[in-house]
PyMOL commands that place a pseudoatom at each C-alpha (Angstrom):
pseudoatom trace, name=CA, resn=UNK, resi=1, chain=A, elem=C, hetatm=0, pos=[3.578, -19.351, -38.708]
pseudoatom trace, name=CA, resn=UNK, resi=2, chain=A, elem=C, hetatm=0, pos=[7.202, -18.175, -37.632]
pseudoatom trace, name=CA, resn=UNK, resi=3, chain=A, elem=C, hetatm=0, pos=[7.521, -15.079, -39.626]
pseudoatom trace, name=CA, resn=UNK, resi=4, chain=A, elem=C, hetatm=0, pos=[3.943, -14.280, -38.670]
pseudoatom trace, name=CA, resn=UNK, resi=5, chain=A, elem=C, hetatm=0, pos=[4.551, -15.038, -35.154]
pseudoatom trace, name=CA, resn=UNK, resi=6, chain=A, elem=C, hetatm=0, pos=[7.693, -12.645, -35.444]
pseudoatom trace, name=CA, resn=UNK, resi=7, chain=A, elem=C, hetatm=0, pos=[5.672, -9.457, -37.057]
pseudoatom trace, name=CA, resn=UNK, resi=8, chain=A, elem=C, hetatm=0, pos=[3.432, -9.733, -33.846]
pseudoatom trace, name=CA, resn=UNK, resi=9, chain=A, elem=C, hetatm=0, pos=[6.260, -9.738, -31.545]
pseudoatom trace, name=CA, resn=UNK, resi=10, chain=A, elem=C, hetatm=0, pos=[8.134, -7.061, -32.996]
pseudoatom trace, name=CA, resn=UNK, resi=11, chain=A, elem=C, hetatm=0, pos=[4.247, -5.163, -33.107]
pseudoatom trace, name=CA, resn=UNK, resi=12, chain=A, elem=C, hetatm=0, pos=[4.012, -5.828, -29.826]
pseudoatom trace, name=CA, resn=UNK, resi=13, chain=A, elem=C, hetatm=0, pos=[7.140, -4.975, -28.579]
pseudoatom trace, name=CA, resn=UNK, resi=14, chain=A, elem=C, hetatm=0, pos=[6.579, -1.538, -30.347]
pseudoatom trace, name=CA, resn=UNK, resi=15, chain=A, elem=C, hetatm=0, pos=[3.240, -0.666, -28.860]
pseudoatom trace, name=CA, resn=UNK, resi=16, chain=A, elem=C, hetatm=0, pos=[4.425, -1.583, -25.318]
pseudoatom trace, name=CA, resn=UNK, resi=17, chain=A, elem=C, hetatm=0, pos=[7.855, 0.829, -26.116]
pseudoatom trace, name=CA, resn=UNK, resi=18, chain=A, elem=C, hetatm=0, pos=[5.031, 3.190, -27.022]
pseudoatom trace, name=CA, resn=UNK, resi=19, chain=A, elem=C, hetatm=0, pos=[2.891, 3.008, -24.261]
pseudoatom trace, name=CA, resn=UNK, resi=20, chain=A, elem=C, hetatm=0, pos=[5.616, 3.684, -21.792]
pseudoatom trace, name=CA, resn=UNK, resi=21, chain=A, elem=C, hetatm=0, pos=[6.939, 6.753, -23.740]
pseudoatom trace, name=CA, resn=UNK, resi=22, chain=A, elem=C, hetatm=0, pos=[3.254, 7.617, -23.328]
pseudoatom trace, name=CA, resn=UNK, resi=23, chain=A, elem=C, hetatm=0, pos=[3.133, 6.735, -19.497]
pseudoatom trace, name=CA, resn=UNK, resi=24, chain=A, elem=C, hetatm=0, pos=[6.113, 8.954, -19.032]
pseudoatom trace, name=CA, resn=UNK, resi=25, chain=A, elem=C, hetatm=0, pos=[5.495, 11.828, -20.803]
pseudoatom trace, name=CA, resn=UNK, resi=26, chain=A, elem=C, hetatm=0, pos=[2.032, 12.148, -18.904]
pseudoatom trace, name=CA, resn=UNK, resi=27, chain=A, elem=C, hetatm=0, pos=[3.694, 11.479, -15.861]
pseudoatom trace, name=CA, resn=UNK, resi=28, chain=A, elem=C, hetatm=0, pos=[6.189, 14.272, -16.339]
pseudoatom trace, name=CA, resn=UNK, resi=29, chain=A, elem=C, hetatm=0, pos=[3.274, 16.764, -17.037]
pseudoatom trace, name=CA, resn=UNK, resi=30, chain=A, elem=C, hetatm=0, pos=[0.964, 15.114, -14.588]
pseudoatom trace, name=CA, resn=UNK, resi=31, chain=A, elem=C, hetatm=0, pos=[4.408, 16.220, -12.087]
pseudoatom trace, name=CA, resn=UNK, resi=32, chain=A, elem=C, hetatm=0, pos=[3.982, 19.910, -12.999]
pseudoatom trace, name=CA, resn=UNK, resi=33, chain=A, elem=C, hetatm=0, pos=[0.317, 19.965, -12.735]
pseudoatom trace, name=CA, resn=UNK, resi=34, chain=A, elem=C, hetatm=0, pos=[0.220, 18.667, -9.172]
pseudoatom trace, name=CA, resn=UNK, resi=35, chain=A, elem=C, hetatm=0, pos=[3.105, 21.199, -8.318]
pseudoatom trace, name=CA, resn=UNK, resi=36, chain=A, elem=C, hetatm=0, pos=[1.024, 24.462, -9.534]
pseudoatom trace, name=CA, resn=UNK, resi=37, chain=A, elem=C, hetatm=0, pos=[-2.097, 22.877, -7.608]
pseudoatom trace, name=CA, resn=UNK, resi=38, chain=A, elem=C, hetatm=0, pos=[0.316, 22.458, -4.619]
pseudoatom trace, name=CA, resn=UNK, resi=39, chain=A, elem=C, hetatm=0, pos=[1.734, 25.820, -4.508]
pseudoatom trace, name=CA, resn=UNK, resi=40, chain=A, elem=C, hetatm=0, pos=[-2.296, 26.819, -4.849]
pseudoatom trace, name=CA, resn=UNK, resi=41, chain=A, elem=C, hetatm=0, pos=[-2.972, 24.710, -2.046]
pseudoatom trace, name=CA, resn=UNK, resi=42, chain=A, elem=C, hetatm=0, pos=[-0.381, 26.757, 0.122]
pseudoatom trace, name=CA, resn=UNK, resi=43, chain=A, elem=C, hetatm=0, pos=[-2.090, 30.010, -0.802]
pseudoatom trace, name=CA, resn=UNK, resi=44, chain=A, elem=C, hetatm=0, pos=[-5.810, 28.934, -0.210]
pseudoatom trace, name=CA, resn=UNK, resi=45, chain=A, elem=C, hetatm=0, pos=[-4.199, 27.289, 3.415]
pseudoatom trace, name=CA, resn=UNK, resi=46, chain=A, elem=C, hetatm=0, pos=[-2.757, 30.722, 4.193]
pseudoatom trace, name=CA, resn=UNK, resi=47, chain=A, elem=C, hetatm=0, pos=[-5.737, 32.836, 3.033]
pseudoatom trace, name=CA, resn=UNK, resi=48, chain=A, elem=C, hetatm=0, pos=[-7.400, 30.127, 5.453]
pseudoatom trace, name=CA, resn=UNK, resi=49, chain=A, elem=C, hetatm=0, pos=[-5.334, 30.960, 8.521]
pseudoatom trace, name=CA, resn=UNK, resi=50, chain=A, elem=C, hetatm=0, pos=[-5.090, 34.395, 8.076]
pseudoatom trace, name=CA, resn=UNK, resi=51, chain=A, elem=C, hetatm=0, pos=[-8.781, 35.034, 8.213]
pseudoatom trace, name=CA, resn=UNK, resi=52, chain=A, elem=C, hetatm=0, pos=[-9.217, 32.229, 10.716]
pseudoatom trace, name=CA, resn=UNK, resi=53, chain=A, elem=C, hetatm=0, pos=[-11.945, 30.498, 7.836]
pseudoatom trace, name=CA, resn=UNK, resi=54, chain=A, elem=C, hetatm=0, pos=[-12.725, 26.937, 7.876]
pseudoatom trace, name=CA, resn=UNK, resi=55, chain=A, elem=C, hetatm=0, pos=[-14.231, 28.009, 4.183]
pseudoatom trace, name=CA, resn=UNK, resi=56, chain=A, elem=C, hetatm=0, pos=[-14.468, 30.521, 2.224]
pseudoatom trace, name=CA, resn=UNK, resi=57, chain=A, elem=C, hetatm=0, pos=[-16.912, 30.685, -0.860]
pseudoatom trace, name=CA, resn=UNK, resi=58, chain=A, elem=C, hetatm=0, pos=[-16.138, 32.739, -3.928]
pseudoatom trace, name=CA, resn=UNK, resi=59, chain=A, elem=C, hetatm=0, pos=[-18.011, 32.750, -7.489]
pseudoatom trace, name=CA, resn=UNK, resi=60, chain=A, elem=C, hetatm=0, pos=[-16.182, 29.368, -8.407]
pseudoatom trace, name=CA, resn=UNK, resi=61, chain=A, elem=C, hetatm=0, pos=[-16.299, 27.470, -5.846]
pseudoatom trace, name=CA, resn=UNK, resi=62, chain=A, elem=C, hetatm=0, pos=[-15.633, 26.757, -2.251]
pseudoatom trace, name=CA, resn=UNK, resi=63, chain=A, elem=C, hetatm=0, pos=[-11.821, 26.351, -0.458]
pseudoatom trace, name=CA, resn=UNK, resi=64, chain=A, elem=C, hetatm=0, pos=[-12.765, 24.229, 2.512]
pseudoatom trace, name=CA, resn=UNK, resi=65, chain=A, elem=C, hetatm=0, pos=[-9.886, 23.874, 5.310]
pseudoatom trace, name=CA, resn=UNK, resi=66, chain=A, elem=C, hetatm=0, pos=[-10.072, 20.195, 6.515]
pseudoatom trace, name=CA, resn=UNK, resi=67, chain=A, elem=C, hetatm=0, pos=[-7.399, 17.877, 8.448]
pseudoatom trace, name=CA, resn=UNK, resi=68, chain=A, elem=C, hetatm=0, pos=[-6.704, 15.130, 6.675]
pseudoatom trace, name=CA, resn=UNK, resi=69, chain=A, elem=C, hetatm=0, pos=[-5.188, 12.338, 9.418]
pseudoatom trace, name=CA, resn=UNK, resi=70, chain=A, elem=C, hetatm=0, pos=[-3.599, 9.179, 8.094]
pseudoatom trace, name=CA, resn=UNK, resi=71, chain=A, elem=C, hetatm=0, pos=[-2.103, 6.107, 10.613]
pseudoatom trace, name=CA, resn=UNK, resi=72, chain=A, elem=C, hetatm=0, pos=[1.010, 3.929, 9.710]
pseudoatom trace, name=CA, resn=UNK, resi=73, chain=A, elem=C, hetatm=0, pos=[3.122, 1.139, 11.918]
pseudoatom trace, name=CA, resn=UNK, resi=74, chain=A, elem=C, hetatm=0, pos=[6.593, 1.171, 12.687]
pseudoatom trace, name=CA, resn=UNK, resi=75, chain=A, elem=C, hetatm=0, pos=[6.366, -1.923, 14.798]
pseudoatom trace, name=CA, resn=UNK, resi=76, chain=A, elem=C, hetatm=0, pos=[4.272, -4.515, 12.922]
pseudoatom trace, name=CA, resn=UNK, resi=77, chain=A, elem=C, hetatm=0, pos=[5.226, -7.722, 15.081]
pseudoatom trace, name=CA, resn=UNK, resi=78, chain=A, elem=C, hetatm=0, pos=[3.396, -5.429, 18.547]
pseudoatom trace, name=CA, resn=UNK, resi=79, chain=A, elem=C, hetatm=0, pos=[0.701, -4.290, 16.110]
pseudoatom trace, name=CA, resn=UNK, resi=80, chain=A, elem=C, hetatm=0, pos=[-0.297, -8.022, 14.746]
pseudoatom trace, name=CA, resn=UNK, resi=81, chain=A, elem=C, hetatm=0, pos=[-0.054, -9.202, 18.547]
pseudoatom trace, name=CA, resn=UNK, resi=82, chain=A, elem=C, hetatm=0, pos=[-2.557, -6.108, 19.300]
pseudoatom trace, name=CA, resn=UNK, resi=83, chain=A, elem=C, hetatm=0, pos=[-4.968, -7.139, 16.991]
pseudoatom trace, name=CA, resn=UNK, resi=84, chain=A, elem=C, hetatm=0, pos=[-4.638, -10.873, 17.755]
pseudoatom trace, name=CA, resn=UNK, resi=85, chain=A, elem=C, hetatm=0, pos=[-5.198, -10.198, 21.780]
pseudoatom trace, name=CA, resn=UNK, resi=86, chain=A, elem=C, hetatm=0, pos=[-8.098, -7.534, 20.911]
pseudoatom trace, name=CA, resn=UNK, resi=87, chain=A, elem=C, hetatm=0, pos=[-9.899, -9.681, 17.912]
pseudoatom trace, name=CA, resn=UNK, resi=88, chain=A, elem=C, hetatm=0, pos=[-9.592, -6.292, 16.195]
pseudoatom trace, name=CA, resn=UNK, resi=89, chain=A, elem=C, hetatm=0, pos=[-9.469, -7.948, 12.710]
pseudoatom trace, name=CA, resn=UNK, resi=90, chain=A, elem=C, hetatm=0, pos=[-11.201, -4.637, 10.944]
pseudoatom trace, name=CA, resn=UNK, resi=91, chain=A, elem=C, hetatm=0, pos=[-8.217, -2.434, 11.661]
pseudoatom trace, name=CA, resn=UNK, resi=92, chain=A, elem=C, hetatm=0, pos=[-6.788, -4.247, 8.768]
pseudoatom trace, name=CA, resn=UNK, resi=93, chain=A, elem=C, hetatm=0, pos=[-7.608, -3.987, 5.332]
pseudoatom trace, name=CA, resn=UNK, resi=94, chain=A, elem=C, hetatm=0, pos=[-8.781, -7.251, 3.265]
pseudoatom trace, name=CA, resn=UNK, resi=95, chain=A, elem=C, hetatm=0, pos=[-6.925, -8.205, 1.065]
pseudoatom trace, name=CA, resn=UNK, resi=96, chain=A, elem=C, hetatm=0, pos=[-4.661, -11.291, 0.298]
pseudoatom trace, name=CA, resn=UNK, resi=97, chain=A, elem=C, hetatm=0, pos=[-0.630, -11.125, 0.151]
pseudoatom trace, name=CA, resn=UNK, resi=98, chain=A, elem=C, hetatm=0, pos=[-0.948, -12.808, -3.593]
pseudoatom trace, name=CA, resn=UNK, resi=99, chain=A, elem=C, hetatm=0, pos=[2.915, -14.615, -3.239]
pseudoatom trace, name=CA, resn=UNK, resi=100, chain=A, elem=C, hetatm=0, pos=[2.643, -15.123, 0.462]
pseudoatom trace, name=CA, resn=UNK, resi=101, chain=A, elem=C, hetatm=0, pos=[-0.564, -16.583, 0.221]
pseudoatom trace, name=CA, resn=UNK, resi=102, chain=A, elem=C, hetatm=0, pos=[0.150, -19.064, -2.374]
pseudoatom trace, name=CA, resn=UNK, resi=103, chain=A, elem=C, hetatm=0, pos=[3.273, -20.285, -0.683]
pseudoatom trace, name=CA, resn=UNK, resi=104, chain=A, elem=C, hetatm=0, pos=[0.832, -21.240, 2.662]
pseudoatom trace, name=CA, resn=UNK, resi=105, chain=A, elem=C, hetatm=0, pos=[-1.638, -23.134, -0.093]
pseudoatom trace, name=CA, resn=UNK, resi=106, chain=A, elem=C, hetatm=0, pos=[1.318, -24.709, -1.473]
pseudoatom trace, name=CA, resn=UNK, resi=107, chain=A, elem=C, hetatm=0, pos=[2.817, -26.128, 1.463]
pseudoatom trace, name=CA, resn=UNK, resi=108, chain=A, elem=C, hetatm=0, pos=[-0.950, -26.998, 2.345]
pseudoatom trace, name=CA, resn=UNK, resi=109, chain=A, elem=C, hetatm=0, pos=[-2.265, -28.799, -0.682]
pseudoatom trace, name=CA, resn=UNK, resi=110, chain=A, elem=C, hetatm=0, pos=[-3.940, -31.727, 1.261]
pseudoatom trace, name=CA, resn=UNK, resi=111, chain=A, elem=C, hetatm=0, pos=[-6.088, -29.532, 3.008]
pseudoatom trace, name=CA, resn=UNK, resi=112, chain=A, elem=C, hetatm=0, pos=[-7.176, -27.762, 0.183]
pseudoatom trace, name=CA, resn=UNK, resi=113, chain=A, elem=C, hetatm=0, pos=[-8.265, -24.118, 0.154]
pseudoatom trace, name=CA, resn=UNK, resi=114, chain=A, elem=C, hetatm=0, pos=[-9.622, -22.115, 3.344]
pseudoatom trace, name=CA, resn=UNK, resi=115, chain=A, elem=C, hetatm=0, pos=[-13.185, -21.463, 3.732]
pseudoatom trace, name=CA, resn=UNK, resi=116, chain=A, elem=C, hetatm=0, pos=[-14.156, -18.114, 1.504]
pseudoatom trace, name=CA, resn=UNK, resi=117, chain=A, elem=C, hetatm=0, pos=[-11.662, -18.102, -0.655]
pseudoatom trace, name=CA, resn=UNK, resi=118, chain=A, elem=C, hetatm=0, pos=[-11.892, -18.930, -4.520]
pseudoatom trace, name=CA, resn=UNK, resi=119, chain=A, elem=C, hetatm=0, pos=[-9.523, -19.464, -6.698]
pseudoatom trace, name=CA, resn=UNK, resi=120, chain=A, elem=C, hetatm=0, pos=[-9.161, -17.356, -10.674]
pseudoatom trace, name=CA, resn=UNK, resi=121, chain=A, elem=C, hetatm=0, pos=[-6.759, -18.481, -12.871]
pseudoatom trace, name=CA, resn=UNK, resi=122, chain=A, elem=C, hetatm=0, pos=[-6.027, -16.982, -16.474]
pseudoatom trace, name=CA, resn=UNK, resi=123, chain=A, elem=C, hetatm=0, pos=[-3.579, -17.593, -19.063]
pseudoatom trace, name=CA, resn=UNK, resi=124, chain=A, elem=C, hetatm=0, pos=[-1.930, -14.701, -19.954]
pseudoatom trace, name=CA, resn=UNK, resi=125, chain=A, elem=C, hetatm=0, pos=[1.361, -13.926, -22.571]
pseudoatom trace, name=CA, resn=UNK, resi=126, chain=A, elem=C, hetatm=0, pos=[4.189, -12.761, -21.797]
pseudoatom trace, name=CA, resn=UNK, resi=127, chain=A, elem=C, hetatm=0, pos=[6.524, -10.983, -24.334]
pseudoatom trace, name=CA, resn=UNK, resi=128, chain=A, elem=C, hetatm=0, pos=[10.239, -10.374, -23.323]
pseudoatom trace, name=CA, resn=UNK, resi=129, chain=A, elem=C, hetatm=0, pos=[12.824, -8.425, -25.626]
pseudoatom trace, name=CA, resn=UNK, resi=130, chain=A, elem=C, hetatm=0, pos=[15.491, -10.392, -27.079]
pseudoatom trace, name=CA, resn=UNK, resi=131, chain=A, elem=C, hetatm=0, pos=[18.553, -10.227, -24.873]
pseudoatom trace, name=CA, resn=UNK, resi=132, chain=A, elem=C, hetatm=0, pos=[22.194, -8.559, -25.921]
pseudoatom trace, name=CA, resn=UNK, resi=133, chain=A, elem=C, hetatm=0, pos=[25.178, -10.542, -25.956]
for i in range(1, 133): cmd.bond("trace and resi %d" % i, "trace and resi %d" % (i + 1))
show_as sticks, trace
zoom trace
């Protein structure tokens, strides 16, 4: 069981080794793609403005001008007291802090959990490289 136990570690540990080399290879072409598609971008924008287009078709396809507007906080203490005083719940996304949230049910076992929310648990393995002394 030990020495069988040790081949799948060591497999393991090579496929993972692998998988990153993978990840970062296609992450370092994925990097040069997205610059050529940028630089693109710039020339379709300009093309855009010069002929004051909010499109322009050609034979493969159609550059459409569009503004793209995205909202962040700086302040999230005025923002949470917003929402509270405006019951404006759906200006926040749904989704449960995982570490944050199981601190609250820990310190909360008695009560049990709060209404909607389930519970999935899964074993999973972990697999850690030896470390170097």
């Amino acid at each position: 069981m030990g020495e069988q136990l040790e081949d799948l570690v060591k497999t393991y540990l090579t496929i993972r080794v692998e998988r990153e080399k993978i990840a970062r290879e296609y992450e370092a072409r994925d990097s040069v793609l997205k610059e050529d598609m940028s630089q693109i971008e710039a020339v379709m924008l300009s093309t855009c403005n010069e002929i004051n287009a909010e499109s322009i078709k050609t034979g493969s396809g159609t550059v459409i001008k569009s503004t793209k507007e995205t909202y962040v906080c700086s302040d999230w203490t005025n923002f949470k007291d917003f929402v509270l005083e405006n019951q404006a719940l759906e200006l926040l996304s749904q989704r449960l802090h995982q570490s944050n949230f199981k601190e609250f049910i820990n310190n909360r076992k008695e009560e049990g959990l709060p209404p909607g929310i389930n519970t999935f648990r899964e074993v999973v393995i972990t697999v850690k490289k030896p470390t170097e002394r």
